[in-house]
KEKE-3310 file (N, C-alpha, C; in steps of 0.2 Angstrom, whole numbers, plus 5000, padded with zeros to 4 digits):
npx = (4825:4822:4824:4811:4802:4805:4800:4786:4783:4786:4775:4765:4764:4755:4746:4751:4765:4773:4788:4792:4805:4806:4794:4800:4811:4804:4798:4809:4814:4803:4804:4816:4815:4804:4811:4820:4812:4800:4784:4774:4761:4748:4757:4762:4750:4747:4756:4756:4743:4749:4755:4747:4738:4748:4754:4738:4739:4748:4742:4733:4735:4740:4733:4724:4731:4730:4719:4714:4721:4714:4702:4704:4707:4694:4685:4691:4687:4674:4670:4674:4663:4654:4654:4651:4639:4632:4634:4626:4613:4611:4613:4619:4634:4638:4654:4671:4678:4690:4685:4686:4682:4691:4689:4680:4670:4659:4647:4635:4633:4635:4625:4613:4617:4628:4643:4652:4663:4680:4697:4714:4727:4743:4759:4758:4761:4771:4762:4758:4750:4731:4722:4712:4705:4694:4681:4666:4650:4635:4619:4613:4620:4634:4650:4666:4679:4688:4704:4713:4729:4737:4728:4712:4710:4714:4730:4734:4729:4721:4712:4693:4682:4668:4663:4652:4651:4658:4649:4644:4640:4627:4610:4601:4596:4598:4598:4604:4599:4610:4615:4631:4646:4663:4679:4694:4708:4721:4735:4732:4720:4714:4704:4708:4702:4685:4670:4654:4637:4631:4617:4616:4611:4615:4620:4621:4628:4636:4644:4651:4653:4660:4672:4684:4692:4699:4707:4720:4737:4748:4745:4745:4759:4765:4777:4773:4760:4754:4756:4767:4765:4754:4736:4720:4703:4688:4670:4653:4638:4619:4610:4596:4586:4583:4584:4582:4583:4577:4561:4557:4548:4554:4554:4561:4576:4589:4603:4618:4632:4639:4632:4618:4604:4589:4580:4576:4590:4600:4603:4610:4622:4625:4631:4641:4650:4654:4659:4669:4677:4685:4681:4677:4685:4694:4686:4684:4676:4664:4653:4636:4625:4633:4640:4630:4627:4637:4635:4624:4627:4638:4630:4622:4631:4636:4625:4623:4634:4632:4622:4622:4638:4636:4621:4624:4625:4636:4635:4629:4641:4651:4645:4648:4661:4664:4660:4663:4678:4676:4672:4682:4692:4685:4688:4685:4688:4690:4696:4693:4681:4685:4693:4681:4674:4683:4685:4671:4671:4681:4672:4665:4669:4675:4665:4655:4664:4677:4693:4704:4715:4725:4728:4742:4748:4748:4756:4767:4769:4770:4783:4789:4788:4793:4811:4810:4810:4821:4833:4831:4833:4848)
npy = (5140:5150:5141:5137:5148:5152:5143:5144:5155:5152:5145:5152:5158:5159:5142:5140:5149:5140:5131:5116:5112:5122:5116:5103:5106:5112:5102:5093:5102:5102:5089:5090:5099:5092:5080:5086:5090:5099:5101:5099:5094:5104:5113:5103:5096:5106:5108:5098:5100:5111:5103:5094:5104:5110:5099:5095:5106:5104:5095:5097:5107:5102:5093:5103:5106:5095:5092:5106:5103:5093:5098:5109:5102:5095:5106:5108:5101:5100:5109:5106:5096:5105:5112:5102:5097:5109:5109:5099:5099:5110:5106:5104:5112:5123:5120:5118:5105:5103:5113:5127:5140:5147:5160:5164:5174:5175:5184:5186:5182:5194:5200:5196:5201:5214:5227:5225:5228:5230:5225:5228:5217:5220:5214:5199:5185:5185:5185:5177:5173:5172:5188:5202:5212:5230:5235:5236:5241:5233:5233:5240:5229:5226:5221:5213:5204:5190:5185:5168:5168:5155:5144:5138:5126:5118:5114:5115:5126:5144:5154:5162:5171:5178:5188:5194:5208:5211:5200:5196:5206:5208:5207:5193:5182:5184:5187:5184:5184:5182:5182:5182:5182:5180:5185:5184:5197:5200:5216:5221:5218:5207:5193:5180:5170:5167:5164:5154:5161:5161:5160:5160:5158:5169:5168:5167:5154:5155:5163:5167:5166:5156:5148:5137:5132:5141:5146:5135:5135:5131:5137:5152:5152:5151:5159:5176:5175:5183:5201:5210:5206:5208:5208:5207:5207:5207:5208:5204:5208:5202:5207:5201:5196:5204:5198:5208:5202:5190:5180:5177:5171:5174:5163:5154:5143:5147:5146:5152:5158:5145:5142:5136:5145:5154:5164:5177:5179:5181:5192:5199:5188:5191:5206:5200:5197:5204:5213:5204:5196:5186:5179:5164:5156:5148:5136:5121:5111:5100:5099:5100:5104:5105:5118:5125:5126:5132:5145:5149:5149:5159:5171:5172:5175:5187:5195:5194:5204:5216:5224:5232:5234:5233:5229:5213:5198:5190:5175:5176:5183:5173:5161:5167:5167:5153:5150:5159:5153:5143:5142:5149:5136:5130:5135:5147:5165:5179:5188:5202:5202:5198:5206:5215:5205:5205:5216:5219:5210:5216:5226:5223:5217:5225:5232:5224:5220:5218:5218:5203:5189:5180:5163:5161:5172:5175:5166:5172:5182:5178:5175:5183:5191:5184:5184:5196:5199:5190:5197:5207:5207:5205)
npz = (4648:4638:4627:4629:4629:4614:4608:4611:4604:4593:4589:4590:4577:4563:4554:4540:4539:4543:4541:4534:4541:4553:4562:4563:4573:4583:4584:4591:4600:4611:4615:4621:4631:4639:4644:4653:4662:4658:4661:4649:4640:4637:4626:4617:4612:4605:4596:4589:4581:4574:4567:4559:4552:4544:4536:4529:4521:4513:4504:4500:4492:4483:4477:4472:4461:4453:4451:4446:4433:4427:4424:4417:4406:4402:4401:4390:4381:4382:4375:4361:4360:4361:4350:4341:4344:4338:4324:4321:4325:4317:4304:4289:4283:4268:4264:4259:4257:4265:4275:4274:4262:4246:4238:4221:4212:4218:4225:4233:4245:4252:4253:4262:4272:4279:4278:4295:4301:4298:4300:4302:4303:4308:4304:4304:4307:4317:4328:4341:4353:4356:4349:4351:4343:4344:4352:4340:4335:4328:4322:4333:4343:4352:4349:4347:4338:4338:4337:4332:4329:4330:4330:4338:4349:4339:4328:4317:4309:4307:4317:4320:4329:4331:4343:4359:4367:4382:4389:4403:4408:4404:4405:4412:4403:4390:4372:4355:4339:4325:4307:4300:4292:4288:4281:4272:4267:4258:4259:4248:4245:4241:4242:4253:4261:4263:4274:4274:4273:4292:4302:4317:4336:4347:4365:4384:4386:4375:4369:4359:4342:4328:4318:4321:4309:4302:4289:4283:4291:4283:4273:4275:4278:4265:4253:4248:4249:4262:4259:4264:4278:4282:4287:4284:4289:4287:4293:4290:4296:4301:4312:4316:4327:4344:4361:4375:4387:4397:4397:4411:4429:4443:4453:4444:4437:4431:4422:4425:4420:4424:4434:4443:4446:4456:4445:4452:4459:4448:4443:4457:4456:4444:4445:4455:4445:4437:4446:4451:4442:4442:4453:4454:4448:4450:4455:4459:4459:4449:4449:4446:4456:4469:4464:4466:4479:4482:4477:4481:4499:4497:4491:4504:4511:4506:4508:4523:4527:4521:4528:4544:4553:4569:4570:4569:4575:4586:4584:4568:4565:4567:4560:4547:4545:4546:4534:4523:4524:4521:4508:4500:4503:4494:4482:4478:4476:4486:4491:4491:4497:4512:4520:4523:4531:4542:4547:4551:4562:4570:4576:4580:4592:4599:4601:4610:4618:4630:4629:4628:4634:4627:4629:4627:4628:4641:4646:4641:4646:4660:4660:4655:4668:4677:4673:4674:4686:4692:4688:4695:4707:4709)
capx = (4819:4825:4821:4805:4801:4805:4794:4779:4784:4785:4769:4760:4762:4750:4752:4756:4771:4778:4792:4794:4811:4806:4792:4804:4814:4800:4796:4813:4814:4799:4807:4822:4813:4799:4816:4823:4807:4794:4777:4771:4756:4748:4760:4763:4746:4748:4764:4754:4738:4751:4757:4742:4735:4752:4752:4734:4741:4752:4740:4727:4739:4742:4724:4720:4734:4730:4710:4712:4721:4708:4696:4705:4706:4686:4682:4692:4681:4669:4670:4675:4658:4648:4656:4649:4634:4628:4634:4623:4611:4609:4613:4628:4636:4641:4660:4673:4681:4695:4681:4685:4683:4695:4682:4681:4666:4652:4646:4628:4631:4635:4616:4611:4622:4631:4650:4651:4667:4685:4702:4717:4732:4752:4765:4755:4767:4775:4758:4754:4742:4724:4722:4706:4697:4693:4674:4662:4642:4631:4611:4613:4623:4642:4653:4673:4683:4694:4707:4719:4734:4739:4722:4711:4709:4719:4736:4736:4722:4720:4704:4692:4678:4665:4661:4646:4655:4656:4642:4645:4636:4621:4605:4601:4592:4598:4601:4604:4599:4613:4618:4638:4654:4669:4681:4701:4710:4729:4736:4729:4712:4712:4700:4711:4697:4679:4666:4649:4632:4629:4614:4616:4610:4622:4616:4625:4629:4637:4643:4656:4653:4666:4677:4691:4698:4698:4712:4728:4742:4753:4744:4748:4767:4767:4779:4769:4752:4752:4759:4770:4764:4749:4729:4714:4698:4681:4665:4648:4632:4615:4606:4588:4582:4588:4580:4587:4581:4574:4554:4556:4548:4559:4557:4562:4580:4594:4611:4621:4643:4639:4629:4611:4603:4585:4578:4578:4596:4603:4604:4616:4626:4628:4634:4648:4655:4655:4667:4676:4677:4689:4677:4676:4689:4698:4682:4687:4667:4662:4644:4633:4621:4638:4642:4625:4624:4642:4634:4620:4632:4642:4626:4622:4639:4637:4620:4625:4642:4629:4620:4627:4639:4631:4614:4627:4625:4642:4633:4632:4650:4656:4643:4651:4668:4666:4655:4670:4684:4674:4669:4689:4692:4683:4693:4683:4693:4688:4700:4689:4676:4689:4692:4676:4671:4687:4681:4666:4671:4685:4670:4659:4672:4677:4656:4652:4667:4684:4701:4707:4722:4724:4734:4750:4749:4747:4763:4774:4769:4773:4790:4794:4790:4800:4814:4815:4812:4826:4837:4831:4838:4853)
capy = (5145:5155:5137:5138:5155:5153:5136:5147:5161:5147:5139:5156:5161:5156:5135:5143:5151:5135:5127:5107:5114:5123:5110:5094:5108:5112:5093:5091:5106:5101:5085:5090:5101:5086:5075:5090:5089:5104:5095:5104:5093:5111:5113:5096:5097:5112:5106:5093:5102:5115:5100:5090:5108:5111:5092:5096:5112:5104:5089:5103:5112:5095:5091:5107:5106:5090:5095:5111:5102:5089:5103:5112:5097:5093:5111:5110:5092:5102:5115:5101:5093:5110:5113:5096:5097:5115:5106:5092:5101:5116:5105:5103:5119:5121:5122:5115:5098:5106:5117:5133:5142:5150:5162:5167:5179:5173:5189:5185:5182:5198:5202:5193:5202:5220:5226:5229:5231:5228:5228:5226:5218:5222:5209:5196:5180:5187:5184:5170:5171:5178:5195:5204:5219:5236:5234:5239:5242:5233:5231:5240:5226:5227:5213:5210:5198:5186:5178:5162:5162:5147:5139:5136:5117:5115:5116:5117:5129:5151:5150:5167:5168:5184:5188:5196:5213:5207:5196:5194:5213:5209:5204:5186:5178:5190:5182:5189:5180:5186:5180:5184:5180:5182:5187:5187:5199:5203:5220:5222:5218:5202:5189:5176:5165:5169:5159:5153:5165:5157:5164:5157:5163:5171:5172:5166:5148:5153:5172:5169:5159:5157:5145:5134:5132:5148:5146:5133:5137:5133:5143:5157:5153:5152:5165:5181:5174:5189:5205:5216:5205:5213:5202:5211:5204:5209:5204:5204:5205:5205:5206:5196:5198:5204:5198:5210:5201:5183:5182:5172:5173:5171:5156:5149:5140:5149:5142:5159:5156:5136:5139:5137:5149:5156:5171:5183:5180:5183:5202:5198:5184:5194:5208:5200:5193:5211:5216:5201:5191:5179:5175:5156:5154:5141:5131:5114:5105:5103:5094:5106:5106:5108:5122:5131:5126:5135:5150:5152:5152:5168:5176:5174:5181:5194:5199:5198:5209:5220:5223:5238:5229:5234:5224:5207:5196:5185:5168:5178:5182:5165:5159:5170:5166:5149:5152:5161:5148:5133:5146:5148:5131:5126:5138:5155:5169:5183:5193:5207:5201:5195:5211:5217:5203:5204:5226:5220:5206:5218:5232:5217:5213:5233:5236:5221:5216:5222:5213:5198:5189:5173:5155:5161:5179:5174:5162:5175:5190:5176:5172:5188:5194:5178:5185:5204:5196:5187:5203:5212:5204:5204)
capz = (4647:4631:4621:4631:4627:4605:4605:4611:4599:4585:4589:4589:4571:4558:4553:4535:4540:4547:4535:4537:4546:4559:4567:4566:4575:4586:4589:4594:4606:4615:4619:4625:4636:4643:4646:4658:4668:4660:4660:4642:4637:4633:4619:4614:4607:4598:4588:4586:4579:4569:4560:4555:4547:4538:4531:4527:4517:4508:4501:4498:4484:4478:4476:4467:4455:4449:4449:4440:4426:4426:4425:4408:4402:4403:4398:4380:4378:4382:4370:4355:4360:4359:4342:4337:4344:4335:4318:4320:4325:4312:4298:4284:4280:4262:4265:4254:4262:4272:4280:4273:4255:4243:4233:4217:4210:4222:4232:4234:4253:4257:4251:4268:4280:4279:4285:4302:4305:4294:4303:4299:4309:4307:4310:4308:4306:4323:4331:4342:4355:4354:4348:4352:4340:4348:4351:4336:4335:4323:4323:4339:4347:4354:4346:4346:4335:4343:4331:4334:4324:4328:4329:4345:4349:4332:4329:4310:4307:4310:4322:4321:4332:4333:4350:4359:4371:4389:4390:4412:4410:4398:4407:4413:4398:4385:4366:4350:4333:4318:4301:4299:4291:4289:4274:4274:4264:4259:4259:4241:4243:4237:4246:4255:4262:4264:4276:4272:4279:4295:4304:4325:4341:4355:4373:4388:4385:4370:4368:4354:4336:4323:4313:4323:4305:4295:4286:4284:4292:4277:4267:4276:4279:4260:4251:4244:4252:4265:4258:4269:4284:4286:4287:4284:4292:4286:4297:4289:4300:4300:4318:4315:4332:4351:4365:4380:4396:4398:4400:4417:4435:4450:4455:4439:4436:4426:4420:4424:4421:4424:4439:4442:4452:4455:4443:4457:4462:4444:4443:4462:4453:4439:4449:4459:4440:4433:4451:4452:4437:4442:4459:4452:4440:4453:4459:4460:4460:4443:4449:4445:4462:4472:4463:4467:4484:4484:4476:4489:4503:4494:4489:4509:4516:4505:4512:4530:4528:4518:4536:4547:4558:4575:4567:4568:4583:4586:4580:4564:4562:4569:4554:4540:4545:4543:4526:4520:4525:4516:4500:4500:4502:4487:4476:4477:4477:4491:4495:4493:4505:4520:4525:4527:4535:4548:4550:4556:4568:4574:4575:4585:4598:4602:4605:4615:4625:4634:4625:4631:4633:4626:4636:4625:4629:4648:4647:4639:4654:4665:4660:4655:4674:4680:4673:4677:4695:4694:4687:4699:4713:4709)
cpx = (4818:4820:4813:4800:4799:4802:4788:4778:4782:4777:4763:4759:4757:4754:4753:4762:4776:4782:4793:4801:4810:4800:4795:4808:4811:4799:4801:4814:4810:4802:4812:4817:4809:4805:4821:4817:4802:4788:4772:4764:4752:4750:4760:4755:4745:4751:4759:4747:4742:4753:4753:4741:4743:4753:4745:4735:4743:4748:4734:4729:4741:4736:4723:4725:4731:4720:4707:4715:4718:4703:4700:4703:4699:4683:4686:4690:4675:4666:4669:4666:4652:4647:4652:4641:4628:4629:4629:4617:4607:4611:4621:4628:4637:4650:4662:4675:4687:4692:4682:4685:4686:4688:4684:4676:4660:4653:4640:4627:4631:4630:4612:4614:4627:4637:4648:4657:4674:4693:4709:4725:4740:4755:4761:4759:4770:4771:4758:4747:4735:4726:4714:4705:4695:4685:4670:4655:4641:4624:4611:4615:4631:4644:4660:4675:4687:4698:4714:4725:4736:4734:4720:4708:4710:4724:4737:4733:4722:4713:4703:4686:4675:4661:4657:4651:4653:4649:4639:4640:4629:4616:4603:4594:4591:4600:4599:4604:4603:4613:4626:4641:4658:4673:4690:4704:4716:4728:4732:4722:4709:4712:4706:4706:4690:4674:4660:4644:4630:4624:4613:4612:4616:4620:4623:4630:4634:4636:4648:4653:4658:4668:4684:4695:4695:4701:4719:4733:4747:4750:4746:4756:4768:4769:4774:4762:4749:4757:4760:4769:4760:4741:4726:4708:4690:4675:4660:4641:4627:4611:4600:4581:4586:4583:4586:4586:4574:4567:4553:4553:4555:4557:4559:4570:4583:4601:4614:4630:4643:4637:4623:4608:4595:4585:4581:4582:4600:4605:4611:4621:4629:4633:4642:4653:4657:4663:4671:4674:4679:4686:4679:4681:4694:4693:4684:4681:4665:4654:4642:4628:4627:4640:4636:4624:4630:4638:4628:4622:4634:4637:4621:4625:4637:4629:4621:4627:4637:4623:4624:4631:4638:4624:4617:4627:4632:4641:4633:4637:4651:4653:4647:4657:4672:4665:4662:4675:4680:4674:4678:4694:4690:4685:4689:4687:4688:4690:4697:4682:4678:4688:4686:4674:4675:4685:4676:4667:4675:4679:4664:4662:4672:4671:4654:4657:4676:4689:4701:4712:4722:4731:4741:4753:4750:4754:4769:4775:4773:4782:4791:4795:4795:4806:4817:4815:4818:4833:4837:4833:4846:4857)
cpy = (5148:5150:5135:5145:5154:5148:5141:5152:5158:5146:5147:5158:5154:5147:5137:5145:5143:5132:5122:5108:5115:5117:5105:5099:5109:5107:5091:5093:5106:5092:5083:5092:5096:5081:5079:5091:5093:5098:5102:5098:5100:5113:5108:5096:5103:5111:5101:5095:5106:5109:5098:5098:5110:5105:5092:5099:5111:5099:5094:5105:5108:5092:5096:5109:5100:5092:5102:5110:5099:5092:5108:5106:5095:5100:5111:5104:5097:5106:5113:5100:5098:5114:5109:5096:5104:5112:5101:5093:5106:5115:5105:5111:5117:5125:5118:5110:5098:5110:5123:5135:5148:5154:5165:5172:5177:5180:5188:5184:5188:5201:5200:5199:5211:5221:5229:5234:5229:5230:5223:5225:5216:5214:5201:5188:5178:5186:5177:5169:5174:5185:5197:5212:5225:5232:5239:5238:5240:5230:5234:5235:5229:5222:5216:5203:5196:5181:5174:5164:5157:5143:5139:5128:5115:5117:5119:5123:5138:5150:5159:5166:5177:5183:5193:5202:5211:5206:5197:5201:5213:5207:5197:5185:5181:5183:5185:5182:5186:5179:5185:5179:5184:5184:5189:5189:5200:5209:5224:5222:5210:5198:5184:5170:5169:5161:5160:5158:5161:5161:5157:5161:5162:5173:5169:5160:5146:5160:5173:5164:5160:5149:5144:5132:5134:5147:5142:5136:5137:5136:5150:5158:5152:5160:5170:5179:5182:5195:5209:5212:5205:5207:5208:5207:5207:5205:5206:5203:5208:5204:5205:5199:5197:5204:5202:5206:5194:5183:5177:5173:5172:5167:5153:5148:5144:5150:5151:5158:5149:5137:5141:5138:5153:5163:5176:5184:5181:5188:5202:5196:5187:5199:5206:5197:5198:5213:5213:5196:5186:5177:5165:5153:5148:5136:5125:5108:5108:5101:5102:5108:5107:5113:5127:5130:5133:5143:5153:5152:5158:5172:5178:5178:5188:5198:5201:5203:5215:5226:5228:5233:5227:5228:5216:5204:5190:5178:5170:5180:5177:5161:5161:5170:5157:5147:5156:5156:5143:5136:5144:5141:5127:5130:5145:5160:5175:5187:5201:5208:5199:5200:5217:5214:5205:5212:5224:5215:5211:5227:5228:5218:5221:5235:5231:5219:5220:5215:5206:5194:5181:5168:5159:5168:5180:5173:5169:5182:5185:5174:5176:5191:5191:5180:5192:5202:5194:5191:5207:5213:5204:5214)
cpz = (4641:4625:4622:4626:4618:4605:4605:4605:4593:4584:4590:4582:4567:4556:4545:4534:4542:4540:4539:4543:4551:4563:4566:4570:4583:4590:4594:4601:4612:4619:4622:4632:4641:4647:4652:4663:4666:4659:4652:4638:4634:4629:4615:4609:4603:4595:4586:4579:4573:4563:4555:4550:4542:4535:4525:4522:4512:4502:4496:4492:4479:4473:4469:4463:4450:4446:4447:4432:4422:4423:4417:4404:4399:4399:4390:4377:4376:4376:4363:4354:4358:4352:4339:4338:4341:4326:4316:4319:4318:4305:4294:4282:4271:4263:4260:4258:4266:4274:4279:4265:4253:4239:4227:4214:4214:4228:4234:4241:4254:4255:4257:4274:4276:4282:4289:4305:4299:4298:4301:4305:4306:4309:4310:4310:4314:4327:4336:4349:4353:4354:4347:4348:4344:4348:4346:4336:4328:4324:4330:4346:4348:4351:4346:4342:4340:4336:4333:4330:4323:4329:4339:4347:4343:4333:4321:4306:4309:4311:4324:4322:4333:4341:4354:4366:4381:4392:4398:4411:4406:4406:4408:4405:4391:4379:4358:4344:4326:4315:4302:4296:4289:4282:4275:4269:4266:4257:4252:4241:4241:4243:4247:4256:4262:4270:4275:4277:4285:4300:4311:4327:4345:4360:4378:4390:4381:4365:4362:4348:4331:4320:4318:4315:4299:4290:4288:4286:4287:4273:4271:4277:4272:4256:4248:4247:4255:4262:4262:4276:4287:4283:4287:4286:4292:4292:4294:4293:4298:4307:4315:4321:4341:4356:4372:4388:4395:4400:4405:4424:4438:4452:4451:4439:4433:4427:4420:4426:4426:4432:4442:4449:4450:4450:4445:4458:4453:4444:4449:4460:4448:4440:4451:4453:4440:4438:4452:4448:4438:4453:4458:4449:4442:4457:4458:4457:4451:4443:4450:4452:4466:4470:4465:4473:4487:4483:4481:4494:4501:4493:4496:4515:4513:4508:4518:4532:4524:4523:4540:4554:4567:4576:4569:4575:4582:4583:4573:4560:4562:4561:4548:4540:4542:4535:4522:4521:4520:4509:4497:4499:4496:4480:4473:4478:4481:4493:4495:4497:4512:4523:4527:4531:4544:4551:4555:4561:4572:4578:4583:4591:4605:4605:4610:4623:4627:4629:4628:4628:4631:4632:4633:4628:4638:4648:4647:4643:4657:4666:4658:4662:4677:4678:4673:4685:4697:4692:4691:4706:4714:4709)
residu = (UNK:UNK:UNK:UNK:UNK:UNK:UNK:UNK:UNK:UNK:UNK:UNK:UNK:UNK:UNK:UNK:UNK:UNK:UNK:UNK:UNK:UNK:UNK:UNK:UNK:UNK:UNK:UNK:UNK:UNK:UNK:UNK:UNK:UNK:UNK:UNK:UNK:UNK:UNK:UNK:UNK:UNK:UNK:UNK:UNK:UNK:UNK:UNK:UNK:UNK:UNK:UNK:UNK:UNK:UNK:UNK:UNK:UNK:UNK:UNK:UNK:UNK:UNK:UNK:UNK:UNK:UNK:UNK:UNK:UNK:UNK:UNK:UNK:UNK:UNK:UNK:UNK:UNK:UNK:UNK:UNK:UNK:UNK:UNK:UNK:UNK:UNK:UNK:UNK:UNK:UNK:UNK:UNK:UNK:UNK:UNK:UNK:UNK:UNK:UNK:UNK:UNK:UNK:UNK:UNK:UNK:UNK:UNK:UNK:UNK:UNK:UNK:UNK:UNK:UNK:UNK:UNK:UNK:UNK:UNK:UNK:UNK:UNK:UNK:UNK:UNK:UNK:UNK:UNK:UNK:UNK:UNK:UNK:UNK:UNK:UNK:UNK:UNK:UNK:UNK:UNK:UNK:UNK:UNK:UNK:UNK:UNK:UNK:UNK:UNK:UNK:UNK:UNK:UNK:UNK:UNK:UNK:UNK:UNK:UNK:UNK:UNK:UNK:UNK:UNK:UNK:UNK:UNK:UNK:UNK:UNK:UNK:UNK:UNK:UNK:UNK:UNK:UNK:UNK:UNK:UNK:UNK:UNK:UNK:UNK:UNK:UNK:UNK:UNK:UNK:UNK:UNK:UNK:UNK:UNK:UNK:UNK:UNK:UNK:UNK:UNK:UNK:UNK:UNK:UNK:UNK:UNK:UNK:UNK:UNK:UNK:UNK:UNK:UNK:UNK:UNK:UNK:UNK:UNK:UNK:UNK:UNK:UNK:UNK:UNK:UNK:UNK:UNK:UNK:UNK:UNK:UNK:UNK:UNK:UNK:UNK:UNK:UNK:UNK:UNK:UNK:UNK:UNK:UNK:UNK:UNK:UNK:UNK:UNK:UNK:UNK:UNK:UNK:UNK:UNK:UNK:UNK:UNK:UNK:UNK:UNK:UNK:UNK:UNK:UNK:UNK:UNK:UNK:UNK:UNK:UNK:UNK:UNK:UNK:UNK:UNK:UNK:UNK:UNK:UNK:UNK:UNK:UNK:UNK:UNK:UNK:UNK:UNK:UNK:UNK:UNK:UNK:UNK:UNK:UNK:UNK:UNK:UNK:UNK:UNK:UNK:UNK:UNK:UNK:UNK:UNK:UNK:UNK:UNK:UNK:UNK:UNK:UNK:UNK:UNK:UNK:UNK:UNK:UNK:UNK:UNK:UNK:UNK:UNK:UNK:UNK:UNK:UNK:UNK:UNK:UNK:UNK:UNK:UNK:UNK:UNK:UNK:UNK:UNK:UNK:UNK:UNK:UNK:UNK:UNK:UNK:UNK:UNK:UNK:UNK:UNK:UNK:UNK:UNK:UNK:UNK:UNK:UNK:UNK:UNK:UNK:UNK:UNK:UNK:UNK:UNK:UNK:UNK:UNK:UNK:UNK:UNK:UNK:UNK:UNK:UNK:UNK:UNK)
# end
């Protein structure tokens, strides 16, 4: 009865908690027990049920390792291809044949463009991943630098990229037309590199521009190159034209963090980036209608659970329950809307109906009375 008793106990926790150990442990104990005469069909499909969803578990983490490297992979193509396609587009720069230029008395660009900003960073040799710029105002816009030392989709290259101050909070169809560049100087003053005036736009598709090969890497690990250690990084801009807010109806289409979603639900979508940035950041589906069909589920839940939980009728919860599971399932992150969701089912059950006990919760009265019965007699 004892081995009776821990099988039920086992088979009631979560099928997560189960390590491969204990259900081959399980499997066995249920078959002792059948071969001494209990008649357990009732359990036997529960082991059986706990296992298939822990095999399922295990294949699931397997799945979404191998299809969120597939998925880096795809987005640093991506990004090569977006480089290549605004080059083709906006025509030949005048660079020198390694892509960037050494300067000698040419200042006639900074006639286009004004400093915004100059900073200067320590140590730099000792640097190696991204280093991000306090935020600085120019034209009335926000901007930060972002510079690679070791190059970003290069290996051989320092990669600096000016970038628009977190974009997720701008307005759906926002986009800024500048002219800028760049200018690298040693502790002295003396220009290191400089890059050509380039006048983009910067909106949502496409919130940072820069230079993936600012400057050689061996030119920088050259003796005396950098003095004392230290980089200095000029930025030049001239803001042209800011458009704050996209002239669209609502019914119209808009591409918002790679997923396209009505007008009118922008302003919402943009929202839940702002409070959870990393909502998406494990989604699995890179097809574009699959991802929007997922964002209108989530932009659903969240109106429900936004509903005073009294208002909620049980097909309702039962609906947003599994609307959450499958959201989850496909690599959205939630953990800030479960437990509202689980408040209000716990707030549903308490208004409409008295507790109840479940089959396992039965079993284990019963065999716990069976057993001060049998103390008690004696």
């Amino acid at each position: 009865m004892n081995v009776l008793i821990g099988l039920i106990n086992t088979l009631n926790k979560p099928s997560h908690n189960h390590s491969e150990t204990e259900l081959t442990k399980a499997g066995s104990e249920l078959s002792e027990l059948e071969e001494v005469g209990f008649k357990l069909d009732w359990l036997k499909s529960k082991l059986e049920e706990v296992s298939l969803e822990r095999k399922k578990e295990d294949v699931d983490d397997a799945d979404a390792s191998r299809v969120q490297q597939l998925e880096e992979n795809l987005k640093n193509l991506e990004e090569i291809v977006s480089d290549l396609k605004v080059k083709l587009d906006e025509g030949k720069e005048k660079t020198s044949c390694d892509g960037f230029l050494l300067v000698g008395d040419d200042e006639d660009m900074e006639k286009l463009s004004e400093k915004a900003f100059s900073w200067e960073i320590d140590n730099f040799s000792e640097r190696n991943g991204v280093i991000r710029s306090d935020p600085f105002t120019s034209g009335g816009c926000e901007w930060l630098l972002c510079v690679h030392p070791k190059g970003k989709l290069v290996d051989d290259h320092l990669s600096l990229f000016l970038h628009a101050v977190n974009p997720v909070s701008l307005l759906p169809g926002w986009r800024r037309r500048a002219s800028y560049h760049f200018v690298l100087l040693n502790q002295s003053g003396k220009v290191l590199s400089r890059t050509v005036e380039e006048l983009r736009f910067f909106c949502a598709e496409a919130e940072g521009r820069g230079s993936h090969r600012m400057l050689p890497l061996t030119k920088l690990q050259e003796e005396g190159f950098l003095e004392d250690n230290k980089l200095t990084i000029e930025v030049y801009i001239k803001v042209v034209k800011v458009v704050a807010e996209g002239n669209l109806t609502g019914n119209e289409m808009v591409d918002f963090r790679g997923f396209h979603v009505l007008n009118r639900q922008a302003v919402s979508v943009s929202n839940i980036f702002v409070l959870h940035p990393d909502v998406a950041v494990d989604i699995r589906s890179g097809i574009k209608e699959v991802k929007t069909a997922y964002m209108n589920i989530l932009l659903g839940l969240v109106e429900t659970l936004d509903k005073a939980p009294q208002s909620l009728s049980e097909t309702e919860l039962t609906n947003a329950e599994s609307e959450l599971s499958e959201l989850e399932e496909a690599g959205f992150k939630l953990d800030w809307l479960k437990p509202k969701l689980e408040e209000f089912s716990l707030k549903r059950k308490q208004a409409t109906s008295s507790p109840r006990v479940s089959p396992f919760e039965c079993i284990d009265f019963l065999v716990k009375r069976f057993f001060l019965s049998c103390f008690s007699e004696h």
